[in-house]
C-alpha positions as CSV (number, residue, x, y, z in Angstrom):
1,X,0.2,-1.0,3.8
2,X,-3.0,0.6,4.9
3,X,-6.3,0.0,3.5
4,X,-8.6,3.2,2.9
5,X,-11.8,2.5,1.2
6,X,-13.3,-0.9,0.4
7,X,-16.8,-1.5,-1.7
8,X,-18.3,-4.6,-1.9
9,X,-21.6,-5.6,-4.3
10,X,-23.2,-8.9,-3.9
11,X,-21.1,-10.7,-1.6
12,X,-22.1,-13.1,0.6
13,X,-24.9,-11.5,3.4
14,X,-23.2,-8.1,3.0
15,X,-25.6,-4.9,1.7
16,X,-23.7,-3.0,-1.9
17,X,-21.8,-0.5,0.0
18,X,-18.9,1.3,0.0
19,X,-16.6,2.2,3.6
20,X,-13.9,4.0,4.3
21,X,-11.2,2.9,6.8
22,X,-8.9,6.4,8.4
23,X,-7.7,4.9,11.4
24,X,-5.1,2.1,12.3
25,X,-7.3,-0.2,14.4
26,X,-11.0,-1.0,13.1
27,X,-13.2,-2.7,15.6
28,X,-16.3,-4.5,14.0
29,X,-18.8,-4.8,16.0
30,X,-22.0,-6.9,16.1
31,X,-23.8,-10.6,17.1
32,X,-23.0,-13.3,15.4
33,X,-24.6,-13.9,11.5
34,X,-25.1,-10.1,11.3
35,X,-22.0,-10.1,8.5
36,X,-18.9,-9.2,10.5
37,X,-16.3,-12.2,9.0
38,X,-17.7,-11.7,5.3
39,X,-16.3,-8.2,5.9
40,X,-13.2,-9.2,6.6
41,X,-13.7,-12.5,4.4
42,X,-13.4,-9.5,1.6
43,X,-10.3,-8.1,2.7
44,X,-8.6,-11.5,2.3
45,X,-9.8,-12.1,-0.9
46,X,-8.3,-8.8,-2.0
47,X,-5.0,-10.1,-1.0
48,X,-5.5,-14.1,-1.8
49,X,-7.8,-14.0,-5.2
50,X,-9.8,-16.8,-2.9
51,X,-12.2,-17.0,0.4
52,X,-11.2,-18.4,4.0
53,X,-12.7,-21.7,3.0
54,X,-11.3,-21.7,-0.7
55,X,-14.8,-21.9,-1.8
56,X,-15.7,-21.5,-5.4
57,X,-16.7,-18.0,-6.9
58,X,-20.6,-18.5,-7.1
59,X,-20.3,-19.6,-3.6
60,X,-19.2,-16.1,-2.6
61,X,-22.4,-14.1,-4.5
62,X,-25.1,-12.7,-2.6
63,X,-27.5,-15.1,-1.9
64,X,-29.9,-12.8,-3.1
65,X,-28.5,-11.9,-6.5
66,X,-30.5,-13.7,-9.6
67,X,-30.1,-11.4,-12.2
68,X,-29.0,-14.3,-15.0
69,X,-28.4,-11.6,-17.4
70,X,-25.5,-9.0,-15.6
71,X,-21.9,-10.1,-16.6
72,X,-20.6,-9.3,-12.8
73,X,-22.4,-11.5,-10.0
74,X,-20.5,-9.5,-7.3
75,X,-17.4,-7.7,-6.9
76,X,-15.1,-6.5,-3.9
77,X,-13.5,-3.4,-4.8
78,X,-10.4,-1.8,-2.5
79,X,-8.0,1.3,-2.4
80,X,-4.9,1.0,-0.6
81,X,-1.5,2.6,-0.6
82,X,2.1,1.4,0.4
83,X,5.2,3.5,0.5
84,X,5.5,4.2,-2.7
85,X,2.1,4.5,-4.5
86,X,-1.7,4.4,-4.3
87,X,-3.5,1.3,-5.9
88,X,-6.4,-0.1,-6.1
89,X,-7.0,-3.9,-6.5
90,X,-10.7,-5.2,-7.5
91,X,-11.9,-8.8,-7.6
92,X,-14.9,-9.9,-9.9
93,X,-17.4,-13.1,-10.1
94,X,-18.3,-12.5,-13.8
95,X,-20.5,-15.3,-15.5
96,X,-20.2,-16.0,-19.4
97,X,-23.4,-17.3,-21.1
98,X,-22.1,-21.2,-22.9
99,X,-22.2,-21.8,-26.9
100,X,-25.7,-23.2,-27.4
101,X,-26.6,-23.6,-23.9
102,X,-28.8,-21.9,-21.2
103,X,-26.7,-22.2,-18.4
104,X,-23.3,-20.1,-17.7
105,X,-20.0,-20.6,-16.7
106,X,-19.0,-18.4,-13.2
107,X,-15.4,-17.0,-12.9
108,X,-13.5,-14.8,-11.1
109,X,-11.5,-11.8,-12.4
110,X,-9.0,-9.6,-10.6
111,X,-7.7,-6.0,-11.9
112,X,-5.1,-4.0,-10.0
113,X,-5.3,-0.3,-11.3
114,X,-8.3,-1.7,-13.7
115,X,-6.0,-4.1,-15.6
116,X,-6.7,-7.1,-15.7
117,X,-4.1,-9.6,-14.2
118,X,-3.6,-13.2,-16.5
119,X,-1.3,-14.8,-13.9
120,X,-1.3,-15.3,-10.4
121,X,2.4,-14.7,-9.8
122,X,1.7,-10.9,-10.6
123,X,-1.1,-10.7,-8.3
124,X,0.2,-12.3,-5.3
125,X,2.3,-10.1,-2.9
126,X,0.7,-6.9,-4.3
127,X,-1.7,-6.4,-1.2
128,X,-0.4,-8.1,1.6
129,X,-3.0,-9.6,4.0
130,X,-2.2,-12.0,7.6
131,X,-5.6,-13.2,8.9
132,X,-6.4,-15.1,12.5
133,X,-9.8,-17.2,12.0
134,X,-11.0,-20.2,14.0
135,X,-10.0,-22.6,11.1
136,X,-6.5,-21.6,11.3
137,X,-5.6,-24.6,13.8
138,X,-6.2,-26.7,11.4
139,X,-2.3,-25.9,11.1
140,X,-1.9,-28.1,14.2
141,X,-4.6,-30.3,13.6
142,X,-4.9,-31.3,9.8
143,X,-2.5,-32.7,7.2
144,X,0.6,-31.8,6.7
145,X,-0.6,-30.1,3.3
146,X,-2.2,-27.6,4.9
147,X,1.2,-26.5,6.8
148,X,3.0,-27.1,3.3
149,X,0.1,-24.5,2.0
150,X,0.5,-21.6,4.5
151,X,4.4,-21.7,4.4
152,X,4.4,-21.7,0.5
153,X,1.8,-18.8,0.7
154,X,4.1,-16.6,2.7
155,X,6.9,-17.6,0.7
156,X,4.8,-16.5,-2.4
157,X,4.0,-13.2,-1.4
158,X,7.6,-12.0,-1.6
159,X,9.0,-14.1,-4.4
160,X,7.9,-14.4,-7.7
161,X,10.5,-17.0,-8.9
162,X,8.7,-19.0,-6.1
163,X,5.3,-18.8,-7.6
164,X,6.5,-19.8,-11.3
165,X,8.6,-23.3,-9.7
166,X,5.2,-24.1,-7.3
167,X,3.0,-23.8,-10.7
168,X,5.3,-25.4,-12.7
169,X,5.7,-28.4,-10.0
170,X,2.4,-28.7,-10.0
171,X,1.9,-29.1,-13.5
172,X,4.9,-31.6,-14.2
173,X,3.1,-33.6,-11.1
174,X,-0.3,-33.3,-13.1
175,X,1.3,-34.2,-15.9
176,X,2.9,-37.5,-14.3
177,X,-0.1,-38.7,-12.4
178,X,-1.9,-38.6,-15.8
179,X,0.6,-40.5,-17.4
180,X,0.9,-43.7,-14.7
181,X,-2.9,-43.8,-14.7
182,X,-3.0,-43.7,-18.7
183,X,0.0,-46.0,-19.6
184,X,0.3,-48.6,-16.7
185,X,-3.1,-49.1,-15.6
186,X,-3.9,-52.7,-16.2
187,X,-0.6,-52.4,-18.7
188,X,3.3,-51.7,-19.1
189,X,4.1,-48.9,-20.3
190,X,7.5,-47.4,-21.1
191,X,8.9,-46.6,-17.9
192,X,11.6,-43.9,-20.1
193,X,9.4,-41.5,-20.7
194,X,8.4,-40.7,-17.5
195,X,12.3,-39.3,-17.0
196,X,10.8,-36.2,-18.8
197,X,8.4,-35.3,-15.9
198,X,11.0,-36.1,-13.4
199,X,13.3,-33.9,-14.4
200,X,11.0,-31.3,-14.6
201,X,9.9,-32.0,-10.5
202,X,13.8,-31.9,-9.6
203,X,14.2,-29.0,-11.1
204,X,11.0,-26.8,-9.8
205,X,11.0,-29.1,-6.4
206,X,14.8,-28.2,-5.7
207,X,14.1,-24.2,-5.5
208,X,10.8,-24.9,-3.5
209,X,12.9,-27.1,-1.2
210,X,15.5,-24.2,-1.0
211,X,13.1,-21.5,-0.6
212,X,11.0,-23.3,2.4
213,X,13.9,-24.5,4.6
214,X,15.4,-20.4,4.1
215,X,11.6,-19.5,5.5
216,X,11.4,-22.1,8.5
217,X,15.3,-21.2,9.3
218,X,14.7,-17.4,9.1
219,X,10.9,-17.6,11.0
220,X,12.4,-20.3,13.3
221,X,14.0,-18.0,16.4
222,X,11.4,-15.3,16.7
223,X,8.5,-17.5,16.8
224,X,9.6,-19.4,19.7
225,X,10.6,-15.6,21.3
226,X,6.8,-15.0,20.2
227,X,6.0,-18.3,21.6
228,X,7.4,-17.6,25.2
229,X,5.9,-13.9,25.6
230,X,2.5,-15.0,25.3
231,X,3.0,-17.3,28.0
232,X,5.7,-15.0,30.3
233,X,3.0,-14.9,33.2
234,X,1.6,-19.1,32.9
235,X,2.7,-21.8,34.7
236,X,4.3,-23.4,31.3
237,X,6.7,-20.4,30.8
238,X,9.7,-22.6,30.0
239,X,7.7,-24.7,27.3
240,X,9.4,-24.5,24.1
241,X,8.3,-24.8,20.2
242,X,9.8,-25.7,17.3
243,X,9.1,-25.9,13.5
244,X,10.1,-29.1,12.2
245,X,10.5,-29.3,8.6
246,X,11.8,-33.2,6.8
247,X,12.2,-32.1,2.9
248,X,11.8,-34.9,0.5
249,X,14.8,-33.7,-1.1
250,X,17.1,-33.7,2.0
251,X,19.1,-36.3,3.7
252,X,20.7,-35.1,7.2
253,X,19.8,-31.6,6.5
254,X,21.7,-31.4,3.0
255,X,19.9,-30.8,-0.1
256,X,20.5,-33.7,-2.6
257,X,21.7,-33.3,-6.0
258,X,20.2,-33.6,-9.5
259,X,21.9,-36.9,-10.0
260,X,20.8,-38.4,-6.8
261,X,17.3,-37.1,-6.6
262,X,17.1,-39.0,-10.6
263,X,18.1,-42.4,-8.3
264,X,15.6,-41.5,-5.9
265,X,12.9,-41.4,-8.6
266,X,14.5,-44.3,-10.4
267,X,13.9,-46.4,-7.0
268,X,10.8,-45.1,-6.0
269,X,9.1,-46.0,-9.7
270,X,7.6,-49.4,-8.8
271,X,6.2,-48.0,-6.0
272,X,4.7,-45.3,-8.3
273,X,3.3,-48.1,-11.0
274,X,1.6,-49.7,-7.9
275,X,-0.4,-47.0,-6.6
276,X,-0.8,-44.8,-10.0
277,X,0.6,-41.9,-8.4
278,X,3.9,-40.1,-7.8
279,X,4.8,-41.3,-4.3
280,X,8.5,-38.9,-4.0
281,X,8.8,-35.4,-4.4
282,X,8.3,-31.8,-2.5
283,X,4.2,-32.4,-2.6
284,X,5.4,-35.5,0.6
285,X,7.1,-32.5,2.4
286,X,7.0,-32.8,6.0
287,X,6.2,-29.9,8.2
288,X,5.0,-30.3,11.8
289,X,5.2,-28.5,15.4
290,X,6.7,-29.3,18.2
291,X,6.2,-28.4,21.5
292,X,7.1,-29.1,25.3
293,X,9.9,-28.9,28.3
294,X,12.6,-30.1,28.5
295,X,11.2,-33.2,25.6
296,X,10.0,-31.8,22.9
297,X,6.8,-33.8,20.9
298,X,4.4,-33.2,17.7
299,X,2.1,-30.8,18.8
300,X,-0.8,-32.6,16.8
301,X,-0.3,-35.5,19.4
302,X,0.4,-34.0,22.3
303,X,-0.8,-29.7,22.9
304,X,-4.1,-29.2,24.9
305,X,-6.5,-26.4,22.8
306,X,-5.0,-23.7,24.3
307,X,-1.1,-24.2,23.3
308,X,-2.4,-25.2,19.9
309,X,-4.0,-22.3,19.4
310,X,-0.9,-20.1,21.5
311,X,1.1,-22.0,18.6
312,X,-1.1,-20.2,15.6
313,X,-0.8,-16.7,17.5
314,X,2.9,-16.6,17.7
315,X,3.4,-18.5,13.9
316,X,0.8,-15.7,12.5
317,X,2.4,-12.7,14.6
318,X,5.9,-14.0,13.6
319,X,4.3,-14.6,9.5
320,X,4.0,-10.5,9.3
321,X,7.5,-10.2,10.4
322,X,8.7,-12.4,7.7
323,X,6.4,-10.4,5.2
324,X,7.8,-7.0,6.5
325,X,11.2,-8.2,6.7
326,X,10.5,-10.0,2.8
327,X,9.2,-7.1,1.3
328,X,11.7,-4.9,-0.6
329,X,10.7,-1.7,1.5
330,X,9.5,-3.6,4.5
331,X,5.6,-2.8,4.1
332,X,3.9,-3.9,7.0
333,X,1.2,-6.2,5.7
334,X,-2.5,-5.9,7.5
335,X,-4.0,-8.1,10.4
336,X,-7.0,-9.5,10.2
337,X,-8.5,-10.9,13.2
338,X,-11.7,-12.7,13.1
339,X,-13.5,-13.9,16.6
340,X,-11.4,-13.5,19.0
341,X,-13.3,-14.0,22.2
342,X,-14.5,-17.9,20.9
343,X,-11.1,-19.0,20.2
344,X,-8.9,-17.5,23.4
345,X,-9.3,-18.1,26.8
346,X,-8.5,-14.7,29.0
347,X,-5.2,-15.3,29.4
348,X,-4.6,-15.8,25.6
349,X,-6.3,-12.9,24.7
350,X,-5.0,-10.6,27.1
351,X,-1.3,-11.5,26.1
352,X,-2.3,-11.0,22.3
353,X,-3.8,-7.7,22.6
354,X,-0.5,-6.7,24.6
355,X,1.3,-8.0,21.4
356,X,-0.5,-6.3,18.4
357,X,-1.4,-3.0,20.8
358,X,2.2,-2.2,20.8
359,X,3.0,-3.0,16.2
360,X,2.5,-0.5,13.5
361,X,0.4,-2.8,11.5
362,X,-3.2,-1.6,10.4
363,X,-5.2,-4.1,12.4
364,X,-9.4,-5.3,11.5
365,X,-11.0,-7.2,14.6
366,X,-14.2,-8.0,14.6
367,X,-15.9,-8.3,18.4
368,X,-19.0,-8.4,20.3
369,X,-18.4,-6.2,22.4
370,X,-16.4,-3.1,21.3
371,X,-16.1,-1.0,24.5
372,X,-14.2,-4.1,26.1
373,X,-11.5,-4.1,23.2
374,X,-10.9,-1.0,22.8
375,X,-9.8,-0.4,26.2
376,X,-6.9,-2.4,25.3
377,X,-5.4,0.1,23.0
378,X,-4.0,3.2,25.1
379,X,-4.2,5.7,22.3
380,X,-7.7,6.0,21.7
381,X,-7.1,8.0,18.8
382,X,-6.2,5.5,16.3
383,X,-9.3,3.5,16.4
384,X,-12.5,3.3,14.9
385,X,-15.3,1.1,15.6
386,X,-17.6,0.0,12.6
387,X,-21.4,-1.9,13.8
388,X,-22.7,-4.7,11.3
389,X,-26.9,-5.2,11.4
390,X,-27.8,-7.2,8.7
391,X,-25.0,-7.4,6.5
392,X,-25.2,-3.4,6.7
393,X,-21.9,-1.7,8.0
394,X,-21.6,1.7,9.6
395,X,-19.0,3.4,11.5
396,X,-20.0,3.8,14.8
């Protein structure tokens, strides 16, 4: 995939303006708070409907825009093409005036090819986007939800049928929840008709169980390969990682059956009346990383900063060769890069560019210092350097 034009219009700090994108590696250049991650903030949404932070539309809108009366807040507006067509994919914060009230309610939109797209499982995939920003090691250091999240995602991009189970899990769950608080808080309720919402987990949670032990298995070799070529040169060149995944659904690596996953919610019910919640299921997935020579331990516990964030590098270089490898004519999906310099020591970042100088990706970075990272790339030929001043971009 290559991305040639992008407009944006009140978002975030950037100036309304339109840029055009020719070469295979973009450098953004400028000091920090001039605008440089809400550019590429703007890419990701393209791809992901949602910012780095997941914040809510009208958190995304200029912070100068106060026109009450203009149906679209902001917009982010991009042309791209893949190897077999030219699209364009546009993402809108539109705001809707309330019956018989002065305030209005703030949404977003997205249109590929100016129709507008009603469900996320046709919108995901379409414009494929793999981003490195400082929060990503949360991976290593947060819950294990936010591993569940990023595995799904990639999942999701390739595989509709995935999308429809993970909405339809979630609903059932909803659904569930709703019903202990409703029907056994401070009372019994009839225990029965939850069997309605279990079946409906089993049989969502059993394709999502499927679908994320076929990622982890498939991702599994080449990210420790990955792994061991960023540190080929260290002192730790024999430390090994692993992705560790314990399914809910799973006993001794074999995926239960409908019958005994109906025990297991059977057993775990009492538990479930207790604490008004649905304590079994694929949303209690276990995913985790493990790291170290010749013992292996959970990276959360045990990895300094600078194996954590190795860890990140070689699951995000090794995430775009599961989406190339996904895609039905292996499109190469587009790198985003985001700060650099605060979150790699020299080593790190030598051993990264080395990676991504030498893939057919097209690549955004934003930098500091330009000159410096572009000396990395032999062929000077294929990149461009764009300055950011105050939310305004031009190529340099």
């Amino acid at each position: 995939m290559f991305l040639t034009k992008v407009f944006v219009k009140n978002f975030k700090c950037l100036v309304d303006q339109e840029l055009e994108f020719k070469k295979k590696v973009i450098i953004i250049s400028g000091t920090n708070g001039q605008g440089k991650t809400s550019l590429l903030e703007s890419i990701y949404i393209l791809s992901h409907g949602k910012g780095f932070r997941k914040q809510k539309p009208k958190e995304l809108i200029s912070w100068n825009f106060n026109n009450k009366d203009t149906p679209i807040c902001s917009s982010i507006k991009g042309d791209f093409y893949n190897s077999i067509c030219e699209n364009q994919i546009e993402y809108q914060i539109v705001q809707k005036k309330l019956e018989n009230q002065s305030k209005s309610a703030v949404q977003k939109r997205i249109l590929i090819n100016s129709k507008n797209i009603l469900s996320v499982a046709d919108f995901l995939g379409k414009f494929q986007v793999m981003e490195f920003v400082p929060d990503d090691l949360e991976l290593i250091n947060g819950a294990s939800q936010i591993r569940r999240n990023f595995f799904d995602r990639l999942i999701a991009m390739t595989d509709v049928e995935f999308v429809k189970n993970s909405l339809n899990y979630s609903l059932a769950l909803k659904n569930r929840n709703a019903f202990l608080v409703k029907h056994f808080k401070g009372s019994h309720g009839n225990k029965s008709e939850l069997e309605i919402w279990d079946a409906q987990l089993i049989l969502s949670g059993l394709e999502i169980s499927k679908k994320r032990a076929e990622c982890i298995v498939k991702m599994q070799k080449l990210f420790t390969e990955i792994y061991s070529n960023i540190l080929l040169n260290s002192e730790n060149k024999n430390e090994k990682v692993l992705i560790k995944y314990e399914g809910q659904f799973f006993t001794n690596k074999n995926l239960l059956g409908k019958s005994s996953l109906e025990d297991k919610y059977k057993e775990t019910l009492e538990r479930d009346i207790r604490y008004l919640t649905t304590t079994f299921g694929v949303h209690r997935d276990k995913i985790d990383f493990l790291i170290g020579f010749p013992e292996l331990q959970q990276a959360k516990t045990v990895a300094s900063q600078g194996q954590r964030k190795s860890i990140v590098l070689a699951l995000k270089i090794e995430a775009m060769n599961f989406l190339e490898q996904e895609n039905e004519n292996n499109e190469l999906p587009i790198l985003l890069l985001d700060d650099i310099e605060a979150e790699l020591d020299n080593f790190r970042k030598n051993a990264l560019y080395n990676l991504i100088s030498n893939i057919k990706n097209q690549i955004f970075i934003t930098t500091t210092s330009a000159d410096k990272l572009r000396d990395f790339f032999v062929d000077d030929t294929i990149v461009d350097i764009f300055e950011v001043k105050n939310g305004l971009v031009k190529q340099v």
